[in-house]
C-alpha positions in Angstrom: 98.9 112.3 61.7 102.1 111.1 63.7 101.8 113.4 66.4 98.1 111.7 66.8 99.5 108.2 66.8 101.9 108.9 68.9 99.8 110.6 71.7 97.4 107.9 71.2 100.3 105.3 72.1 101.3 107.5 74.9 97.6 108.0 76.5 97.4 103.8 76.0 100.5 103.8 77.9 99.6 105.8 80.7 96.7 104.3 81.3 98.2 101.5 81.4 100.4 102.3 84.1 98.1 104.0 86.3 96.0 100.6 86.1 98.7 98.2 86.9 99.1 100.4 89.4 95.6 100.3 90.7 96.1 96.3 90.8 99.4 96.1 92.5 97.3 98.8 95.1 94.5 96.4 95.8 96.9 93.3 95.8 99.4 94.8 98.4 97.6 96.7 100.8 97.6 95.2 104.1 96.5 96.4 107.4 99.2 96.7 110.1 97.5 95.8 113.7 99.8 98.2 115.3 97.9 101.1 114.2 95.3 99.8 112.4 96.1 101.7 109.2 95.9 100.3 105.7 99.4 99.9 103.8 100.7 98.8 100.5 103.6 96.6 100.9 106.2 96.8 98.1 108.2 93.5 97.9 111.7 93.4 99.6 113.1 91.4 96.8 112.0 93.1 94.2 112.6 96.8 94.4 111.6 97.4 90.7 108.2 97.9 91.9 109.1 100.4 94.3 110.8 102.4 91.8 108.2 102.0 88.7 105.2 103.0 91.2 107.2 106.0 93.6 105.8 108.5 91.7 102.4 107.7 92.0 102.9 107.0 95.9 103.2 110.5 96.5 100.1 111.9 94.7 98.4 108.4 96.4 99.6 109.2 99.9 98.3 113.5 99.4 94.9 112.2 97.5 94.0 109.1 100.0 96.6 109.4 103.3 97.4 105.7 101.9 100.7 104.7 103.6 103.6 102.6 102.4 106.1 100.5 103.4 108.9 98.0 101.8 109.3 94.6 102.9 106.9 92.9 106.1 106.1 95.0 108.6 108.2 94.1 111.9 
């Protein structure tokens, strides 16, 4: 019965991470008019984000071509 409850939290955790994901996603993407291509901007002064949500970037950028960038574009 443990090993259930503990996958269960572990599922319950995941998804929660993938959707806070999804959120910060829609949130943050802007479009950069110097190529016209969609972005999700991680905050400058808060690099936590960046971090927390790397590994997802990089199965976001292969599945969707999703680009990303920290800080304002300049």
């Amino acid at each position: 019965m443990r090993r259930s409850k503990i996958g269960g939290v572990l599922a319950i955790l995941m998804i929660l991470y993938l959707g806070s994901y999804a959120f910060f996603r829609t949130a943050n993407a802007e479009i950069w008019e110097r190529d016209g291509q969609t972005y999700v901007i991680f905050p400058q002064d808060q690099p936590v984000f960046y971090y927390a949500y790397r590994p997802l970037t990089y199965i976001d950028a292969a599945l969707t071509g999703m680009r990303f960038h920290i800080g304002p574009h300049r």
